[in-house]
LUMKOLFI-956375 format. One line per 8 residues: number of its first residue (from 1); their letters; for each residue x, y, z of N, C-alpha, C. Coordinates in Angstrom, 3 decimals, decimal comma. Each point is the difference from the previous one (the first is absolute). Layout:
REM residues N
NUM	a	X Y Z X Y Z X Y Z  ...
***
This chain:
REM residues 306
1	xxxxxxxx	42,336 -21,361 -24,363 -1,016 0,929 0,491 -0,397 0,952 -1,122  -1,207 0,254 -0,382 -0,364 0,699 -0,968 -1,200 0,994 0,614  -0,106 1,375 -0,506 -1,075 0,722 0,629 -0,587 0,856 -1,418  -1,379 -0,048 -0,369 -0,505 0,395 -1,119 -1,156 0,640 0,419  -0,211 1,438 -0,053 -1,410 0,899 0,160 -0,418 -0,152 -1,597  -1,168 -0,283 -0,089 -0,978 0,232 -1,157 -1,074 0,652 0,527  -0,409 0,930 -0,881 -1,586 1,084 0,461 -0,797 0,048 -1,491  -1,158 -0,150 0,337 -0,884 -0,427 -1,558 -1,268 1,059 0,593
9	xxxxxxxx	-0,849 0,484 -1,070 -1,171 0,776 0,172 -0,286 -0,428 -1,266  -1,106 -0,343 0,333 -1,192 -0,122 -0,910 -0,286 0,841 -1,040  -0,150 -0,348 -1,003 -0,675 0,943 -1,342 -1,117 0,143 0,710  -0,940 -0,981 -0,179 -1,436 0,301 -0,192 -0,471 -0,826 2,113  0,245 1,793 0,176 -1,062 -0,547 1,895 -0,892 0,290 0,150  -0,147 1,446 0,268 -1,354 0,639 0,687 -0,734 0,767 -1,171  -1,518 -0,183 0,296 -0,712 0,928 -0,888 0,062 1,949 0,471  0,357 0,415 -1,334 0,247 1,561 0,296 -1,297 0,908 0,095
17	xxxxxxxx	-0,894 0,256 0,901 -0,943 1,042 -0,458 0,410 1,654 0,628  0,842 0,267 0,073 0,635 1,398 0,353 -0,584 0,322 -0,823  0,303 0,161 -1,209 -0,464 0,969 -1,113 -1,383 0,268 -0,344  -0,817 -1,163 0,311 -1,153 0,041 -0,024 -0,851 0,801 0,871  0,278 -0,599 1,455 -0,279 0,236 0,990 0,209 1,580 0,164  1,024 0,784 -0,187 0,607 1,288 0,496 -1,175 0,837 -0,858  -0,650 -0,145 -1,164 -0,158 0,647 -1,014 -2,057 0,297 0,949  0,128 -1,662 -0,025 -1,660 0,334 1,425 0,296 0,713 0,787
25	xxxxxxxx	0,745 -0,692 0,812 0,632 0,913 1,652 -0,317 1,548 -0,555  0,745 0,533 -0,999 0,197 1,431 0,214 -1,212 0,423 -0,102  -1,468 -0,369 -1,199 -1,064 0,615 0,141 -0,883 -0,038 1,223  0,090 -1,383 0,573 -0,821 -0,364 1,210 0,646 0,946 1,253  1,087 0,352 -0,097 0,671 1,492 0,909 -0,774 0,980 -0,119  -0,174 0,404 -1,245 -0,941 1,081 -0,456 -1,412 -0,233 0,051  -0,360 -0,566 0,016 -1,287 -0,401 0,499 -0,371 -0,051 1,517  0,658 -0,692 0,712 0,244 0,268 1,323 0,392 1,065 0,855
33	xxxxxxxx	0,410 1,059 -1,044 -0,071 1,020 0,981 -0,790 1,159 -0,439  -0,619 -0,234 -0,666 -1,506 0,222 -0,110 -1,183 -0,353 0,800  -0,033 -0,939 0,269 -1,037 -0,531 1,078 0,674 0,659 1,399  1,093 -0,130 0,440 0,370 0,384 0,848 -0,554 1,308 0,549  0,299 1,000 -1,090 -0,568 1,740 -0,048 -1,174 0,048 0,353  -0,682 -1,449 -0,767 -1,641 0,935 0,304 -0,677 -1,006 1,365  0,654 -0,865 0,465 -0,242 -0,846 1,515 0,248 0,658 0,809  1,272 0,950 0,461 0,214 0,443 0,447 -0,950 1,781 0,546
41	xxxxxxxx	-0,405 0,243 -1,283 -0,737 1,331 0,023 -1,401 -0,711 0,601  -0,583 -1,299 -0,626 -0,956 -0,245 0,655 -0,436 -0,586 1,139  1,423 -0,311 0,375 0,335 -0,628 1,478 -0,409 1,128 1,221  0,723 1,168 -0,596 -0,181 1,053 0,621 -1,509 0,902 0,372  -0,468 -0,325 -1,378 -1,027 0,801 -0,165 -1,272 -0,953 0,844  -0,055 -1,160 -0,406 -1,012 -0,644 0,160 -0,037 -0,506 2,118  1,741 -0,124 0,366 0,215 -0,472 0,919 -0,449 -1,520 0,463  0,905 -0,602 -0,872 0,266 -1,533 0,002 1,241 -0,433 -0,148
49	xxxxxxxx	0,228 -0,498 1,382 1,305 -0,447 0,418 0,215 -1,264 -1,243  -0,767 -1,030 -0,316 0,036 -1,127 -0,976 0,134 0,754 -0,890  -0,393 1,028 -0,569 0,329 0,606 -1,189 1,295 0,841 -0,155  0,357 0,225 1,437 1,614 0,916 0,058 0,697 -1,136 -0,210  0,167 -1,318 1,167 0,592 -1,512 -0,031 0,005 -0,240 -2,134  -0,928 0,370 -0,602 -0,019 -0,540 -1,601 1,211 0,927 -0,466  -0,073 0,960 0,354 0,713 1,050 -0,749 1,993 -0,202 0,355  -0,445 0,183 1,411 1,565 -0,581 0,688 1,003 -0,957 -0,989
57	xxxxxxxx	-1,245 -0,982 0,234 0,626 -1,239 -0,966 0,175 0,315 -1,273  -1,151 0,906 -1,037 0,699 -0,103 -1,133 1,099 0,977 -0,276  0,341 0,655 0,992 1,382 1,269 0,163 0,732 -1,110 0,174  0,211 -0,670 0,938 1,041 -1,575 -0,021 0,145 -0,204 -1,186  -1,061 -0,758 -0,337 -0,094 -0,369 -1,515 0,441 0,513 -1,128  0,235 1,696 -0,339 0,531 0,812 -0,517 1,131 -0,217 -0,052  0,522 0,251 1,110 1,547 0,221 0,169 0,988 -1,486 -0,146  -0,834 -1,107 0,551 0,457 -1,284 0,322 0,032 -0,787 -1,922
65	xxxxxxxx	-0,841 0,446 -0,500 -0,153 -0,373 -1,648 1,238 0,497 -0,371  0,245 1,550 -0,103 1,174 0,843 -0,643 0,905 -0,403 0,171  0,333 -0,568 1,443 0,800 -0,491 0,289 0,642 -1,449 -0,813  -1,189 -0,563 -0,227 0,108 -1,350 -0,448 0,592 0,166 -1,504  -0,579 0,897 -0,410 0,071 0,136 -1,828 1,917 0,085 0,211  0,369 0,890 0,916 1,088 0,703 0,136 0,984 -1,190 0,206  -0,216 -1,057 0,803 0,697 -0,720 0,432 -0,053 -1,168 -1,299  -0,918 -0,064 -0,784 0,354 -0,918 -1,011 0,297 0,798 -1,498
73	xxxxxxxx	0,552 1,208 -0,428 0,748 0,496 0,014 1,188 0,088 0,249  0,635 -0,362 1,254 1,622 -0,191 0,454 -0,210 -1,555 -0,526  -0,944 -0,990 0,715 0,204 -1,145 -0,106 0,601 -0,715 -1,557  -0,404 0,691 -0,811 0,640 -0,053 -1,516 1,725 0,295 -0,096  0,314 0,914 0,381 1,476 0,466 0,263 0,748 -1,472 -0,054  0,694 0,153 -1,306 0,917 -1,317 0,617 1,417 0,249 0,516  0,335 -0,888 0,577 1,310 -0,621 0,770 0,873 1,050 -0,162  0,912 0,224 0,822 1,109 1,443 -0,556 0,865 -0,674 1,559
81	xxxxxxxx	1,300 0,855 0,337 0,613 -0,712 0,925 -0,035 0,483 1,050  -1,225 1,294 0,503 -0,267 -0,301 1,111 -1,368 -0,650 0,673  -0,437 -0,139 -1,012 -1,383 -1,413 0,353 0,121 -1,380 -1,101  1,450 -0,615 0,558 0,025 -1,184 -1,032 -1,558 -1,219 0,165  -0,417 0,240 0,534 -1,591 -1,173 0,050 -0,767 1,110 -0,562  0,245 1,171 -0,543 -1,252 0,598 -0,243 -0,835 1,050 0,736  -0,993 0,593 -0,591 -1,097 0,786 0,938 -1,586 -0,551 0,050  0,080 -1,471 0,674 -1,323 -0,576 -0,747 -0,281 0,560 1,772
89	xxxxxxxx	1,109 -0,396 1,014 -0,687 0,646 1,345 -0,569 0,938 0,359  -0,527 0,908 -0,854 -0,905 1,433 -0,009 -0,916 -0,171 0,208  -0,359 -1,149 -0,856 -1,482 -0,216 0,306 -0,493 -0,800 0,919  0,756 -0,827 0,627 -0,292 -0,243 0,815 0,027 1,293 1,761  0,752 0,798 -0,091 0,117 0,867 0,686 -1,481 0,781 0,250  -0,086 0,130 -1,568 -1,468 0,736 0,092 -0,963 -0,344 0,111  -0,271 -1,579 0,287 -1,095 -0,790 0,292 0,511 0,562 1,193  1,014 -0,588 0,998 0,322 0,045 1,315 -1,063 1,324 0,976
97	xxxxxxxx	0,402 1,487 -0,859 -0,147 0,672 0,462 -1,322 0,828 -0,258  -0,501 -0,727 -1,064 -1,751 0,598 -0,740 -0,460 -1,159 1,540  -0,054 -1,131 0,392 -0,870 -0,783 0,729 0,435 0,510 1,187  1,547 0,239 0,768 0,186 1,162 1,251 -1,137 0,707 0,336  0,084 0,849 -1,198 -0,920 1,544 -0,011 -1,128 -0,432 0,506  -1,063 -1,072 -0,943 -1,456 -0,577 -0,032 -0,146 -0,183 1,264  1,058 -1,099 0,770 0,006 -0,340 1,025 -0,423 1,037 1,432  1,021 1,043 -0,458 -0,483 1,151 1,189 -0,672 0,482 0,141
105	xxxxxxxx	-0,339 0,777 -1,472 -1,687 0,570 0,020 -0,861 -0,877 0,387  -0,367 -0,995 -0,187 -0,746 -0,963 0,599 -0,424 0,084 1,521  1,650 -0,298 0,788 -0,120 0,285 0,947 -0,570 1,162 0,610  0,248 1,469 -0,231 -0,584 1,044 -0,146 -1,355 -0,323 0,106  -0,387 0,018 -1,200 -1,672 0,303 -0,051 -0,783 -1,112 1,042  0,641 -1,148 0,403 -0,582 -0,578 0,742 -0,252 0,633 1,433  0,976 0,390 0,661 0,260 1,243 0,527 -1,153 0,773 0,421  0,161 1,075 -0,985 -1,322 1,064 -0,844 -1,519 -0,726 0,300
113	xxxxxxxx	-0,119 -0,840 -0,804 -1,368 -0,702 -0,062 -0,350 -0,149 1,666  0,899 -0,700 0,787 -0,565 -0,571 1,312 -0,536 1,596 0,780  0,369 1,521 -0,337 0,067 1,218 0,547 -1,351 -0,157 -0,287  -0,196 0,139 -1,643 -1,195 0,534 -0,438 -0,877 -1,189 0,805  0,261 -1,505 0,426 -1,142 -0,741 -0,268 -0,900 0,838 1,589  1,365 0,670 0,897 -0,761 0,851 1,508 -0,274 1,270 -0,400  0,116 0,218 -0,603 -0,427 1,316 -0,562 -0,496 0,387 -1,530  -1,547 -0,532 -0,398 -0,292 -0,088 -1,163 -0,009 1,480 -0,274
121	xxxxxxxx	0,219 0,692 -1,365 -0,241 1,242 -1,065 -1,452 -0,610 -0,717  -0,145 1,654 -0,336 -1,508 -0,520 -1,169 0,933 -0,305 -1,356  -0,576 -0,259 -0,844 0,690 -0,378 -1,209 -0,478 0,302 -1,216  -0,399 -0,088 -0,561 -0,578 0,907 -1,807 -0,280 -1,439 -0,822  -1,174 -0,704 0,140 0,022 -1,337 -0,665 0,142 0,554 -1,366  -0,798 0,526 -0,634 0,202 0,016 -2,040 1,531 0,618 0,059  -0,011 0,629 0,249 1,652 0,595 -0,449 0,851 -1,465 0,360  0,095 -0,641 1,175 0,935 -1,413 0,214 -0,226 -0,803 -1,008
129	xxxxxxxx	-1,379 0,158 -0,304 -0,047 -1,368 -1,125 0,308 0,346 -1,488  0,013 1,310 -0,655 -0,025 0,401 -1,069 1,851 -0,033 0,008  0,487 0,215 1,018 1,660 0,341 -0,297 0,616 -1,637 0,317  -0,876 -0,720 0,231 0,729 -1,172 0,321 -0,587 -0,795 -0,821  -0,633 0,226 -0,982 -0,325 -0,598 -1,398 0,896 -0,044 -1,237  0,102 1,443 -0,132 0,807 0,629 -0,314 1,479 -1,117 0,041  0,909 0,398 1,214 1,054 -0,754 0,480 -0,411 -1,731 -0,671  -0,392 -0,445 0,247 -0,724 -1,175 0,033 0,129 -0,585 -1,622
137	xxxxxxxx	-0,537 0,983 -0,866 0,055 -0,528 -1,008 1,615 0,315 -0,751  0,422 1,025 0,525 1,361 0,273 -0,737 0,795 -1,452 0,978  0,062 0,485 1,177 0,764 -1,322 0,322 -0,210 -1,368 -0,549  -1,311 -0,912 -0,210 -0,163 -0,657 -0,730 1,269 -0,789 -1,630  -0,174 1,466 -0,498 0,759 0,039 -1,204 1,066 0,137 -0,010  0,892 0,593 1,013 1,299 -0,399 0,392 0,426 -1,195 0,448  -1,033 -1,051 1,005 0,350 -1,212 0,532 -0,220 -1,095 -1,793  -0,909 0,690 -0,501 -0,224 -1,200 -1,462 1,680 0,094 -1,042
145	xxxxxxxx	0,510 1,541 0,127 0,862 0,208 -0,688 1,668 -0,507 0,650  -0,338 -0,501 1,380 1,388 -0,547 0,541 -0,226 -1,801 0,360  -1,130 -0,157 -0,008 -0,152 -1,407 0,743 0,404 -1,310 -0,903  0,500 0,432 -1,333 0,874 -0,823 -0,946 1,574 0,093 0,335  0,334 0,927 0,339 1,398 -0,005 0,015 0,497 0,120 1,697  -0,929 -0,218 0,887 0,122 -0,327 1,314 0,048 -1,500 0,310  -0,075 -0,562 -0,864 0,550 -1,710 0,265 1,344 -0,304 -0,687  0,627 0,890 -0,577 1,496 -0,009 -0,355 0,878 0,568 0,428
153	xxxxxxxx	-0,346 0,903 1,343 1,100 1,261 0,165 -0,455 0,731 1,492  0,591 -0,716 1,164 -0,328 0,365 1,364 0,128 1,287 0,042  0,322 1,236 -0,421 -0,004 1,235 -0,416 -0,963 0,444 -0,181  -1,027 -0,762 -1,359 -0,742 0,430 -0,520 -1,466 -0,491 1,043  0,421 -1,185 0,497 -0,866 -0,445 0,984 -0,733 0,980 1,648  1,441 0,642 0,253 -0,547 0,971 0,794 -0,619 1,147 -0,350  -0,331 0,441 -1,023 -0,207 1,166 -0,437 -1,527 -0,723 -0,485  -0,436 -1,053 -0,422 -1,362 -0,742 -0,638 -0,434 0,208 1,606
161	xxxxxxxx	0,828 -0,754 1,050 -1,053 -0,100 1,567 -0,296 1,529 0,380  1,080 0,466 -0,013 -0,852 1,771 0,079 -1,117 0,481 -0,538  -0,153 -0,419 -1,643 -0,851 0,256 -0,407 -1,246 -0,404 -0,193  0,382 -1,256 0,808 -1,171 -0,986 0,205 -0,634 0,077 1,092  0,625 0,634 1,316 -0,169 0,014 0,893 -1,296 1,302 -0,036  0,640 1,305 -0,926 -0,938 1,162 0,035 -1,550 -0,477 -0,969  0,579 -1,167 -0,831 -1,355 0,019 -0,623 -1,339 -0,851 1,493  0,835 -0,682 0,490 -0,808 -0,958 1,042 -1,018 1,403 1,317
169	xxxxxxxx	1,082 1,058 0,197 -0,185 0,354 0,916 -0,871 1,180 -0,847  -0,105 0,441 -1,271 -1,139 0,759 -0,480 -1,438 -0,893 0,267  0,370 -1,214 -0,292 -1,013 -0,469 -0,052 -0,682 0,420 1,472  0,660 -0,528 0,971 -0,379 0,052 1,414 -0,773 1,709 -0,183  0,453 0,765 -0,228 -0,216 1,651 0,289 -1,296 0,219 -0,858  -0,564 -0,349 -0,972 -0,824 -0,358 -0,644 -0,892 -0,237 0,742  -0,131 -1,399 0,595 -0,842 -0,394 0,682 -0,012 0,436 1,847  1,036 0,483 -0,029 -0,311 0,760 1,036 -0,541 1,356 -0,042
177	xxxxxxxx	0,010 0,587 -1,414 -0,723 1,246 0,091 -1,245 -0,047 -0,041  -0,331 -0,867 -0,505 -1,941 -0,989 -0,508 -0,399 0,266 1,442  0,667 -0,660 0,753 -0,699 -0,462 1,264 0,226 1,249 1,009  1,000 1,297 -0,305 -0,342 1,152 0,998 -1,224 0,320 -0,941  -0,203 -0,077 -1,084 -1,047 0,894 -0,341 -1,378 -0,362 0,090  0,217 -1,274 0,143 -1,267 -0,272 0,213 -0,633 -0,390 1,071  0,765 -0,349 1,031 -0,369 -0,163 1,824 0,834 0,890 0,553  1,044 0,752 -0,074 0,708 0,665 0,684 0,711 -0,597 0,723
185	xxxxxxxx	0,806 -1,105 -0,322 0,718 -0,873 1,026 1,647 0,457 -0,505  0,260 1,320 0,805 0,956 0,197 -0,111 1,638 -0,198 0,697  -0,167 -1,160 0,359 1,165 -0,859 0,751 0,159 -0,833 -0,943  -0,729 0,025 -0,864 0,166 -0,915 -1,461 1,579 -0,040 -0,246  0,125 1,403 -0,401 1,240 0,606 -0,541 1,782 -0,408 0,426  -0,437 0,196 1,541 1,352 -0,779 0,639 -0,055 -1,291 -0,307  -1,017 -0,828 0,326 0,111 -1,363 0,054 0,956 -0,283 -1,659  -0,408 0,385 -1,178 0,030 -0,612 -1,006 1,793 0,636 -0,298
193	xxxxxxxx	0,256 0,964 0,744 1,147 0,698 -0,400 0,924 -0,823 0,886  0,039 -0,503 1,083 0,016 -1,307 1,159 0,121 -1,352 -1,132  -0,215 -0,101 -0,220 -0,584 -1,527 -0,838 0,682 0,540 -1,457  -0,064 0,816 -0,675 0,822 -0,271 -1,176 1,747 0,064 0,579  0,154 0,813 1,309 1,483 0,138 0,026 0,691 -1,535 0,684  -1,080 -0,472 0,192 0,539 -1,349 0,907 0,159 -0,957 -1,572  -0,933 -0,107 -0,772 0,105 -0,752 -1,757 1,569 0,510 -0,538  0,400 1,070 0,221 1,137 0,775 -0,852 0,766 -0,819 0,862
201	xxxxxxxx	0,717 0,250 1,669 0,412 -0,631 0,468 0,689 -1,520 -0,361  -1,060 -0,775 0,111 -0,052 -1,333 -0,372 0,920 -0,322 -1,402  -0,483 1,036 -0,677 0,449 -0,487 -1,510 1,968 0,738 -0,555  -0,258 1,205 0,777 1,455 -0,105 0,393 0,871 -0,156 0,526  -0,347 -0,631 0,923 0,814 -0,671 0,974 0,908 -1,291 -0,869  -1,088 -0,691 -0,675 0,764 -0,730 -0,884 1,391 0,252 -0,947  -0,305 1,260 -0,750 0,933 0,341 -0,457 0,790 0,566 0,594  0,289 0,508 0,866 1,135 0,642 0,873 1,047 -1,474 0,579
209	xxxxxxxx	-0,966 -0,941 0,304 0,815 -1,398 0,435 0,889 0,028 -1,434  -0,505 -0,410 -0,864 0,607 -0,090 -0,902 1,328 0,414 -0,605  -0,509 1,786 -0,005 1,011 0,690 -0,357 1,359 -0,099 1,023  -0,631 0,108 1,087 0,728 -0,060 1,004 1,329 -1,111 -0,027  -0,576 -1,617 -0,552 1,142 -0,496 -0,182 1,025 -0,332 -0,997  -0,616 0,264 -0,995 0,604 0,889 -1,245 1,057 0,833 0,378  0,252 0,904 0,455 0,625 1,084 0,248 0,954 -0,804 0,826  -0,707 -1,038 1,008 1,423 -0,289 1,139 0,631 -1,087 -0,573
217	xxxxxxxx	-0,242 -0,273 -1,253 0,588 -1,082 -1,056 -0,464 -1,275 1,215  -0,777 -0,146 -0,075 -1,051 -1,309 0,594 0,180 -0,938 -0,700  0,006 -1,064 -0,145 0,293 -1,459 -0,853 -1,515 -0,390 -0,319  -0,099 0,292 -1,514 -1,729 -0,749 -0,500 -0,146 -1,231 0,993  -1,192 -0,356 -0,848 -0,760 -1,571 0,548 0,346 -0,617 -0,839  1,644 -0,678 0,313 0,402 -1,150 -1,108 -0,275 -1,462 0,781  -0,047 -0,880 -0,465 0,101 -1,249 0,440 1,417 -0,487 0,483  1,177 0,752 0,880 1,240 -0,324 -0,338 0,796 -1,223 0,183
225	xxxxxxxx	-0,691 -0,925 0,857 0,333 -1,486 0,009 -0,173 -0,646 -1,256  -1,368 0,400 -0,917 0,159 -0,711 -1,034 0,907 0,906 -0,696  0,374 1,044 -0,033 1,111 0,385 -1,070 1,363 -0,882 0,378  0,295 -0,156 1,012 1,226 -0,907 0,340 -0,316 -1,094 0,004  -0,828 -1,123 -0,292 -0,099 -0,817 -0,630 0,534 -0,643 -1,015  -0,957 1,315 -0,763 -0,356 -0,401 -1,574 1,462 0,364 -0,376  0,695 0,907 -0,025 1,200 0,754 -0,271 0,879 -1,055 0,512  0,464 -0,504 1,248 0,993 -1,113 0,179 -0,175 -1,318 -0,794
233	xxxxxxxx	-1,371 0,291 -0,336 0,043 -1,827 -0,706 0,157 0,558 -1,336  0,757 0,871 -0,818 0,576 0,101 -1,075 1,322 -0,473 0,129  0,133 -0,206 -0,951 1,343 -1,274 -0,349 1,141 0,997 0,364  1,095 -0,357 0,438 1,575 0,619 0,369 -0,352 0,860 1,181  -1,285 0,488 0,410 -0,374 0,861 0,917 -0,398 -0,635 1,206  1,265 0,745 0,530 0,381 -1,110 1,792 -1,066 0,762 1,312  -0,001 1,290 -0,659 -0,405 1,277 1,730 -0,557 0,912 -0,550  -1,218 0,522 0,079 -0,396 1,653 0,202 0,516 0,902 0,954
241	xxxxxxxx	0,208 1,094 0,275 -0,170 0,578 0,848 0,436 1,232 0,411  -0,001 1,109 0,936 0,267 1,422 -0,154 -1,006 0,054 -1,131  -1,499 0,172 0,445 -0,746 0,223 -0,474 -0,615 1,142 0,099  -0,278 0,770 -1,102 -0,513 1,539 0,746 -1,461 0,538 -1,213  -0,702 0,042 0,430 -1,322 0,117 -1,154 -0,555 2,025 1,023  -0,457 0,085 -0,953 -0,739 1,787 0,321 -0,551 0,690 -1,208  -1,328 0,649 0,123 -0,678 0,658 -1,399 0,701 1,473 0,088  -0,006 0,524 -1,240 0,276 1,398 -0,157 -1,314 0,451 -0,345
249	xxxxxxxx	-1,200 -0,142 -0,155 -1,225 0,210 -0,132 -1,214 -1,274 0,022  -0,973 -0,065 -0,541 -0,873 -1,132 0,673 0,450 -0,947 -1,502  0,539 0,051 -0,757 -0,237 -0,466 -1,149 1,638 -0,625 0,187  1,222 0,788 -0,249 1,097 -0,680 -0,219 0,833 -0,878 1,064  -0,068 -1,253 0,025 0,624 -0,787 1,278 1,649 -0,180 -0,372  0,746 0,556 0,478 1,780 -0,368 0,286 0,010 -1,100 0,767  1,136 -0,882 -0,228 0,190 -1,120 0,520 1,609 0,049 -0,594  1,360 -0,565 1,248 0,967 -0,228 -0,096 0,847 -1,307 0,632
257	xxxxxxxx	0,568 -0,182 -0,038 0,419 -1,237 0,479 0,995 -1,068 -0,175  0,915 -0,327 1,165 1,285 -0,834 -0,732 -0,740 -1,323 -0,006  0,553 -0,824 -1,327 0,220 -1,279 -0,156 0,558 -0,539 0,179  0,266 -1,075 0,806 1,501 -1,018 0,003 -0,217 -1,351 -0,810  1,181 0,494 -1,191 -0,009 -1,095 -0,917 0,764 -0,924 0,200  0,334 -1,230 -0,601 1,118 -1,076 -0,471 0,536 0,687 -0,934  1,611 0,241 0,421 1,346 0,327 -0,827 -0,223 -0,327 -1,300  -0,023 0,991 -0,951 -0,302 0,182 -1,382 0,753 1,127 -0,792
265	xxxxxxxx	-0,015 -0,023 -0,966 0,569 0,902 -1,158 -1,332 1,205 0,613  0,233 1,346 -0,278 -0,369 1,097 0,047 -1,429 0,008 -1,221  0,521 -0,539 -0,970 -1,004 0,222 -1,386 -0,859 -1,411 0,529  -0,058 -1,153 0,520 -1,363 -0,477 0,441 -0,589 0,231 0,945  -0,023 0,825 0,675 -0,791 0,870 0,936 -1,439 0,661 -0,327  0,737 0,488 -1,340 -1,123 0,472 -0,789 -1,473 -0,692 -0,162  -0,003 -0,804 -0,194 -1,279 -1,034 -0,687 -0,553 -0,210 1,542  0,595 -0,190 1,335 -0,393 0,069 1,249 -0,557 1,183 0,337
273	xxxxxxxx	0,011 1,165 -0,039 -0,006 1,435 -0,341 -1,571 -0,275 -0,292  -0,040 -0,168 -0,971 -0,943 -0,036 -1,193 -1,352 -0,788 0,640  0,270 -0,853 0,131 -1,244 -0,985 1,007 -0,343 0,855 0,807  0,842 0,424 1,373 -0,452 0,467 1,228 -0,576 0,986 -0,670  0,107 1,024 -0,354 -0,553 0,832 -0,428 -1,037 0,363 -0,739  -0,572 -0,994 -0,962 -1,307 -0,341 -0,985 -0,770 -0,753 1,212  0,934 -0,415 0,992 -1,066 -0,729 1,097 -0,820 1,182 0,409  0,879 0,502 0,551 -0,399 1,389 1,256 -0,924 0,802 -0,669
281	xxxxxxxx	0,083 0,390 -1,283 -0,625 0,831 -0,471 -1,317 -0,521 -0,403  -0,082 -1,120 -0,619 -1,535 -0,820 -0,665 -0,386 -0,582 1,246  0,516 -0,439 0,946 -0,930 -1,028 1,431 -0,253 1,413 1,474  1,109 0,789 -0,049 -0,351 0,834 0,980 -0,256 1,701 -0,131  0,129 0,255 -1,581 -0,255 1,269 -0,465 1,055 1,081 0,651  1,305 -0,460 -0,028 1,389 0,802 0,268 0,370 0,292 -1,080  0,184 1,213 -0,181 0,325 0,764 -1,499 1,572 0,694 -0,244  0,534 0,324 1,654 1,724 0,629 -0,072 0,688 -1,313 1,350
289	xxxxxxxx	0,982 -0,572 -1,406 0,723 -1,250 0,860 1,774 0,398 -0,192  0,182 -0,307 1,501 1,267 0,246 -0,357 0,793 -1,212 1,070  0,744 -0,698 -1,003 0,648 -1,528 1,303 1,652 0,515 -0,273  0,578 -1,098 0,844 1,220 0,516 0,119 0,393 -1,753 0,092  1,180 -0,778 -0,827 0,209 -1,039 -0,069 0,864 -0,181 1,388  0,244 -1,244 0,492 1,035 -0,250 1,168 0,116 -1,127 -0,179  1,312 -0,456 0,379 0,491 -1,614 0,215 0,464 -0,385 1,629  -0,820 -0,055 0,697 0,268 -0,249 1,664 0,633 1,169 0,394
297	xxxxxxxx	-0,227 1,503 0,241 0,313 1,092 -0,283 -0,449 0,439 2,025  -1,500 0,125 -0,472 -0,278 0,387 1,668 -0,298 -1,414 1,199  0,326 0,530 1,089 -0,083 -1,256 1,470 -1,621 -0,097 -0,468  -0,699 0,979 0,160 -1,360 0,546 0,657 -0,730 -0,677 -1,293  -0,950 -1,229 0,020 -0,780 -0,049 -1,288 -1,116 0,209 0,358  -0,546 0,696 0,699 -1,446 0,177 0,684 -0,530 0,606 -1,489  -1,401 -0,067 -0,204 -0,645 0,828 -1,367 -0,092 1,596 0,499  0,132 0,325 1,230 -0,107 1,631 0,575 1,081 0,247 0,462
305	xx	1,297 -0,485 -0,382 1,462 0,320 0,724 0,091 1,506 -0,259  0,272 0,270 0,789 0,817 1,808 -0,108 1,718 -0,165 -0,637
***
């Protein structure tokens, strides 16, 4: 009977844009809460709920960015012994809880909007459209300055839909200020503040699934029949199984697992080692492997034995 844990990590896994990314994040913070100040004053002034709904969001947006910069920041922190996997889960936390937030306000203003749509206010068309131009174009330049590093980094991804979300919904306020000013159709305002919070909705909902199973260490979308396949039809390799796969963020996949070999010397294990593992990593993009050798060891060979 022989029992052998081996654990391997990858040199070269995931692409790093923390550093990159944090250095945008922090100006597009500052930028964002700028627009915020003056949506808000003109939300007030002008009395446009779509234009308070713009401002709301980019105060989200404010705080939900800072947040982000902050969390990839820790996410750098390496390994120490009371977070032996690391602090890459921050950021995912702070996706979790930047798309929460989006989520409620949303709900909110939908809320709001249906009040105003029975009870219209007059509204201030040039002032709505001049402050939501304004917004419009700064937001713009924040979504151009994240929408590169939002396809590498679900972190960075929630903080691009925020900001994507306010550039969509300037747009809406825009053209909803056109049209109080120029017919007076001032139910305009709810509708579009209605309709951008239902777009935000939609788009984070996604990521919250996400994060969501991340966090409950959810098992990716592996193919796992063909991993027990391909893996048993390696030579001396009798059984997979006590199989356990879970991300620590969207990028790094863990994968562990006993092998049951044919009775061997300890030192040819190795070169078996070696296969499964250049498998897992080049055919299914598993980057932290850790197997454990066995020689008819457990009853249970199921591939999900507990």
């Amino acid at each position: 009977m022989s029992e052998y844990k081996h654990e391997h990590i990858e040199g070269g896994h995931t692409h790093d844009v923390s550093s990159l990314s944090g250095r945008k994040i922090f100006w597009v913070t500052l930028l964002n809460a700028t627009i915020t100040v003056a949506e808000i004053a003109g939300g007030i002034l002008s009395g446009s709920l779509a234009l308070l709904s713009d401002a709301v969001h980019n105060l989200s947006d404010t705080v939900a960015i800072a947040l982000s910069y902050y969390a990839n920041k820790i996410a750098q922190k390496p390994k120490d012994a009371r977070k032996t996997f690391g602090y890459k889960r921050a950021e995912i936390l702070s996706a979790f809880i930047n798309s929460a937030v989006l989520l409620a306000i949303s709900i909110v203003l939908i809320f709001e909007a249906f009040k105003r749509l029975k009870s219209p206010e007059s509204i201030n068309g040039t002032l709505m459209i001049t402050v939501a131009l304004i917004g419009l174009i700064a937001n713009f330049i924040s979504v151009y300055l994240l929408e590169k590093d939002s396809h590498e980094n679900l972190n960075i991804k929630s903080s691009y839909l925020h900001l994507l979300s306010d550039t969509v919904s300037s747009v809406g306020v825009v053209a909803g200020g056109i049209a109080i000013k120029r017919w007076g159709i001032v139910w305009i305002d709810p509708l579009i503040t209605i309709l951008i919070s239902l777009y935000i909705l939609k788009a984070t909902w996604q990521v919250i699934i996400k994060t969501v199973d991340i966090l409950m260490q959810s098992s990716p979308s592996l193919d796992y029949e063909t991993i027990k396949t391909d893996i048993e039809g390696i030579d001396k390799v009798n059984n997979i199984h006590h199989v356990h796969c879970w991300m620590s963020n969207e990028k790094t996949i863990y994968f562990e697992a006993h092998i049951e070999m044919e009775d061997m010397p300890l030192s040819e294990t190795e070169s078996i080692y070696d296969k499964i593992e250049y498998y897992l990593k080049n055919q299914h993009d598993i980057n932290h492997i850790t197997l454990q050798a066995e020689v008819d060891k457990c009853p249970d060979k199921n591939i999900f034995n507990l």
